[in-house]
N, C-alpha and C positions, 0 to 999 in steps of 0.2 A: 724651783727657785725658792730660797727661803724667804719669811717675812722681810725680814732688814733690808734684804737687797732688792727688795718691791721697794718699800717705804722710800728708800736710797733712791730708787730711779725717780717714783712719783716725784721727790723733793726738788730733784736735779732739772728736772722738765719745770717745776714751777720756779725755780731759779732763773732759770734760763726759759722764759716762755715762747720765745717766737722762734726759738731755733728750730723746732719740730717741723713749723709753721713752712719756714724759708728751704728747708730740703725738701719739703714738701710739693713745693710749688718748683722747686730745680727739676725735679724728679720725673713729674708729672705736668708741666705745661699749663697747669691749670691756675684759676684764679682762687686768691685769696681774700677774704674781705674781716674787716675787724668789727666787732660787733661791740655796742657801747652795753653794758648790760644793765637794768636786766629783762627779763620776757621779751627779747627778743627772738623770734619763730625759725631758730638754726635749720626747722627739717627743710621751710623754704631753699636757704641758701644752699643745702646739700643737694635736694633735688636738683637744682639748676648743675650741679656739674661741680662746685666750689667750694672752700673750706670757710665753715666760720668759726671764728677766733675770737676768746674774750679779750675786750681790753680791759686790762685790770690796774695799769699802771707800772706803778713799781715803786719799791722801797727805796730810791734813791734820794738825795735831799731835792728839793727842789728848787731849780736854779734860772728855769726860761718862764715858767707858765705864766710868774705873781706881774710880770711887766704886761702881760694882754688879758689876764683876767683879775675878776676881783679878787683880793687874797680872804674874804669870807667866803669864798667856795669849799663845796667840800672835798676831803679828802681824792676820792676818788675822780672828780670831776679835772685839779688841779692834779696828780699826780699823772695822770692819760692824757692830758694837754702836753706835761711839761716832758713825757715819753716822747709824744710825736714831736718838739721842737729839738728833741737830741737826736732825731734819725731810725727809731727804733719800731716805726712803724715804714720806713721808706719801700718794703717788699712789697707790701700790700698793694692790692687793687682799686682797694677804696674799703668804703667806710657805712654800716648802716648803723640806725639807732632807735629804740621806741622813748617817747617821749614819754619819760615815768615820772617826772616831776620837774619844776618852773627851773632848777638848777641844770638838769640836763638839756632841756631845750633851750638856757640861752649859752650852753657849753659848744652846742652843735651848732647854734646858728653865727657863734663868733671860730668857730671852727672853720665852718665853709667860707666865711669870708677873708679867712686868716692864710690858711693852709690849706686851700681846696685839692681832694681828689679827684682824679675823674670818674667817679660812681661814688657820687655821695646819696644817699637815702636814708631820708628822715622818714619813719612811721607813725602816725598818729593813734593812739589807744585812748576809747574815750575813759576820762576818771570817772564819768556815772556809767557803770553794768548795769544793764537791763535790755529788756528788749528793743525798746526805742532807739537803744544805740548800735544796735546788732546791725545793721546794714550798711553802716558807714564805716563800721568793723570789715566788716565784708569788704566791701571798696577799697580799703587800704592793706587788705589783704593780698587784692589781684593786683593794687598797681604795684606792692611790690612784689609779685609774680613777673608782672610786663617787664620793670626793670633789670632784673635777674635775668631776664629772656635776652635780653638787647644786650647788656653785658658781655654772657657767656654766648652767646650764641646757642644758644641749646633751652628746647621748648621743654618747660615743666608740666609732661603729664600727669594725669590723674593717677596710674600707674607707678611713675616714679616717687612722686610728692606721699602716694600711700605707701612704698617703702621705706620713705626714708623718715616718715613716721613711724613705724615699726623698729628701726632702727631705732631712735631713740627712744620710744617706749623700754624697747628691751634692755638699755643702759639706763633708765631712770629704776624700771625693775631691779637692776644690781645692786645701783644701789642704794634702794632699798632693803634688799640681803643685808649689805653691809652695815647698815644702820640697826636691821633687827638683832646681829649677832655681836654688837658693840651694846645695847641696850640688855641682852641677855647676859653678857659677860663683860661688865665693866669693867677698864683696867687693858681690855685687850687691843685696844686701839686709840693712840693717844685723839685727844679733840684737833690736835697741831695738823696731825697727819689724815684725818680724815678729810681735815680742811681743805688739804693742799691734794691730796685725791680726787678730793671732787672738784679742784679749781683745775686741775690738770687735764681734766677730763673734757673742758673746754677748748682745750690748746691744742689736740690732735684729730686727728680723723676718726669717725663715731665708731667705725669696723675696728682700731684697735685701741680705744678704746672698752670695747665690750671685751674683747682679748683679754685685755691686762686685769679688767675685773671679776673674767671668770675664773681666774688664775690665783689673783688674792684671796678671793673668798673661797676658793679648795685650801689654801693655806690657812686661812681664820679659822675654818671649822675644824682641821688640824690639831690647832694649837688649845692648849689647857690653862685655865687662868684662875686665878680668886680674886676676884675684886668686891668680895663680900663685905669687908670692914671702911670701902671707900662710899663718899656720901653722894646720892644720886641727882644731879642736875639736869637742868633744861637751860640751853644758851639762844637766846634771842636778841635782835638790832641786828646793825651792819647790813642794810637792806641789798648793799650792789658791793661792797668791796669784802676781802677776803679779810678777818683777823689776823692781828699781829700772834705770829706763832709761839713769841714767847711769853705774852700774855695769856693764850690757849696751857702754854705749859705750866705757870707758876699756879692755874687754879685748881690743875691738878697737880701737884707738887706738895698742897698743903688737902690730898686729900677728897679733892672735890671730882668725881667723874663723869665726866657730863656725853650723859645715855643720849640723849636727843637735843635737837635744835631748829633755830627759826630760821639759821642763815641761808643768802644768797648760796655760798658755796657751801652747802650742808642740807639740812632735810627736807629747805624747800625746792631744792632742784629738783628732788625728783617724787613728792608729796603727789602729784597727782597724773596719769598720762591721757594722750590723746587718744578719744575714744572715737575707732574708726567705724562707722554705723552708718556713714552717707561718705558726701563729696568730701575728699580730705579740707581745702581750703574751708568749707564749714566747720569740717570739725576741729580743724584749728580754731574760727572763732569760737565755738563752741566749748571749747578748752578756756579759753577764756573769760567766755560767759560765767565757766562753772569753778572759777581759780576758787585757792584757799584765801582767804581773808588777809588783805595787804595794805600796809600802810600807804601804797600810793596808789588806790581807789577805791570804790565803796560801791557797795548794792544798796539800792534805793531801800527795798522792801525791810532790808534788817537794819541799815541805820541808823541811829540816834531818833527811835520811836518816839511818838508823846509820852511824856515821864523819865526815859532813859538819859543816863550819864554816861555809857558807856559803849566803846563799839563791838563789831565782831572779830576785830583782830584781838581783842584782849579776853575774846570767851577761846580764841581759838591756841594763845595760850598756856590758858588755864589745862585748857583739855592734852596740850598737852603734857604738862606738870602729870596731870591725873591718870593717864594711860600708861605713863613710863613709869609709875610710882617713884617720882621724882619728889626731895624734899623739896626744892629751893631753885631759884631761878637766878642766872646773871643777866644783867642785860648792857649789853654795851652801844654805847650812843655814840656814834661819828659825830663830831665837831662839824655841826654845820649842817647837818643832815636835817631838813625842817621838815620833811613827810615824818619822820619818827620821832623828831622835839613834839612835834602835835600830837600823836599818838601817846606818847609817853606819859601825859597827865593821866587820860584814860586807864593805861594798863599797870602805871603807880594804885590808882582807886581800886581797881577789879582784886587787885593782889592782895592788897589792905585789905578787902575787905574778906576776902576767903582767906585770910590768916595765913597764906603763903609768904614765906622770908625771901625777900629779894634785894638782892644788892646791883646799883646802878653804876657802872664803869665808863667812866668818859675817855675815848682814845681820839688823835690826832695822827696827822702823817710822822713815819719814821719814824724810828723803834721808839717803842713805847719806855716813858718815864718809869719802870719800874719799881722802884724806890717809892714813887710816889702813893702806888698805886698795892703792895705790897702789904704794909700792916691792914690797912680796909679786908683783904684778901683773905689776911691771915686771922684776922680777929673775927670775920664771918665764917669764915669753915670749922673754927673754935664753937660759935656760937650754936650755930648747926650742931656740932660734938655733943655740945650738955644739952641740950635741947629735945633730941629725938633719941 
C-alpha cells in the first residue's frame, strides 16, 4: 500500500471516529466504552475484554451542549457534550474519565446527572505526584479494575492486564519510529496527518492498530525526501484535543516543519511506556508516578523551588527544542483551557529567557479563522528566514 492511501484511511477513520468503534462491537458482542481523555489507563479497559475509545468530539458547530453547560468551557469539554446530545455516542457502553482538571470533572459530574450511562466511571489521579499519593493511586486503580470486572463479566488477570500493556507499549514504540523518521526527514509527514494518526490510533482495536503502523513505517522508510531548506519546529498546547488540521497545514505551508511536539495526539502519547518489573496495576501507577511533566500536575520535589519562577513543564520544552535541533516553538492555546493559561506565563519566561522565538496561537472550536491567524504565521516563518 502506498503512503496516500495509509494517510487516506488514517483520515477517513478520524472523520468518521466511531464507525470502527460500532462494527466493532456488531462484530464481536463485546463492550465498548468512551474514554474522556486524557491519561486515562486503556490497557485496563482492554484487559477486561472491551474497547476504549477517544472522545474527541468533533468539529461540528455546536448546537446542544452551550444550553446545559457553561459556554466558557473548553473547546473539547463542549464539543464531547454536544457529541453525546446528537446521539453519536448512543453504541457505547458507558463512559469512563480521569479527572485531569476542575473543567473535566464538573463536565462529568453534569454528565452523569444529565445523560447517564450505565457504567459510568470516574477516576481520580492526585495533581500532587509523590509518594504520599501513591496508594490512593493504587486504590483507584483496583476500583477501576472491580468495575470493568462487573461490567464485562470477565476477571482482569495479572496475565492479561500484563499483556495488554505490552500491547500498548509496542504501539507507543511505533510511534515513536514514526516520530524519529519525521524528525530525521522533515517534510516527509505532514504535522495534520501525524495528528490524525495518532488520534486514530485511539478509535480502534490496539492489535490493528500496531498493524497499520507497522505497515506505514515500512512505507516512510521507503520514501526519499529533502526537507533540508524547511525551518525546524516544536509544537506544544492542546493538552486533550486534536489540532485544527488546517492550522497544522498553513505552518507548514509557509515553510515551518514541525519535527516534534508536546501534543495530546503527538509525541506525548507515546513519550514514555509502562515498565513491567512487578504487578502490572503497579506499574501502571508507577507509569504515573514517573509521567513527563504536564500541565495538569506537578512533582512536589521539582516544583517552583525557593527562588524558582519556573516549572518543569517548560524545562521539558526547552529540552525539547534542543534535542530535535529545532529553531523555534508554536504553541497553541485552547480557549478556555486554564491548566495551560497557568502554565503559559511560565513557558512565555523560560523561552524569553533562552532566546528561543516563539510564537503563541489561540484556537477555538470549528475551523479555525485563518485569515486571522495567517500574516502572525506568515511574518514569523519570514522572521525565522533572516534570522538563522
Amino acid at each position: 500500500m502506498k503512503k496516500g492511501e495509509m494517510l487516506t484511511g488514517f483520515k477517513t477513520m478520524f472523520k468518521h471516529p466511531y464507525r470502527r468503534a460500532a462494527e466493532w462491537k456488531r462484530i464481536t458482542g463485546k463492550k465498548v466504552i468512551g474514554c474522556v481523555p486524557m491519561y486515562f489507563p486503556d490497557e485496563m479497559v482492554h484487559a477486561a475484554g472491551a474497547l476504549p475509545v477517544a472522545l474527541f468530539g468533533s468539529g461540528e458547530p455546536i448546537s446542544h451542549a452551550d444550553a446545559h453547560l457553561m459556554t466558557n468551557a473548553c473547546d473539547q469539554v463542549r464539543s464531547t457534550f454536544d457529541s453525546l446530545l446528537k446521539g453519536h455516542y448512543d453504541f457505547m457502553d458507558g463512559v469512563a474519565a480521569l479527572h485531569v482538571c476542575d473543567q473535566v470533572r464538573f463536565f462529568i459530574e453534569v454528565w452523569q446527572l444529565d445523560r447517564p450511562f450505565p457504567f459510568f466511571h470516574q477516576m481520580w489521579r492526585p495533581f500532587k505526584m509523590d509518594g504520599s499519593t501513591r496508594p490512593f493511586l493504587l486504590k483507584e486503580l483496583e476500583r477501576l479494575k472491580s468495575s470493568l470486572e462487573k461490567l464485562t463479566g470477565n476477571q482482569i488477570t495479572p496475565q492479561a492486564l500484563r499483556e495488554s500493556i505490552e500491547s500498548y507499549n509496542e504501539s507507543r514504540l511505533l510511534i515513536r519510529a514514526m516520530n524519529d523518521i519525521r524528525s530525521r526527514r522533515p517534510g516527509i509527514l505532514g504535522a495534520a496527518d501525524t495528528a490524525r494518526i495518532i488520534a486514530a490510533g485511539m478509535l480502534m482495536p490496539i492489535e490493528e492498530n500496531i498493524t497499520l503502523m507497522k505497515q506505514l513505517i515500512s512505507v516512510l522508510e521507503r520514501e526519499a525526501i529533502d526537507g533540508s531548506e524547511r525551518t525546524r519546529i516544536v509544537v506544544a498546547g492542546h493538552p486533550c484535543a486534536v489540532p485544527d488540521a488546517d492550522l497544522l497545514d498553513m505552518l507548514e505551508n509557509y515553510g515551518l516543519s514541525v519535527i516534534d511536539d508536546d501534543l495530546f495526539s503527538g509525541g506525548r502519547r507515546c513519550a514514555t511506556d509502562v515498565i513491567l518489573e512487578n504487578d502490572p496495576v503497579e506499574a501502571l501507577a508507577d507509569s504515573y508516578m514517573n509521567a513527563l511533566p504536564c500541565t495538569t500536575h506537578h512533582f512536589p520535589s521539582a516544583w517552583m523551588k525557593s527562588g524558582d519562577d519556573h516549572s518543569p513543564y517548560s524545562d521539558h520544552v526547552i529540552e525539547m527544542v534542543r534535542k530535535g535541533n529545532a529553531e523555534a516553538v508554536v504553541i497553541l492555546r485552547m480557549m478556555y483551557c486554564d491548566p495551560f493559561d497557568l502554565e503559559f506565563v511560565f513557558l512565555k519566561k523560560r523561552l524569553e529567557e533562552e532566546g528561543i522565538p516563539f510564537l503563541p496561537l489561540v484556537t477555538q472550536h470549528g475551523p479555525v479563522p485563518l485569515e486571522s491567524l495567517r500574516t502572525r504565521v506568515q511574518a514569523f516563518a519570514e522572521r525565522l528566514k533572516t534570522h538563522l
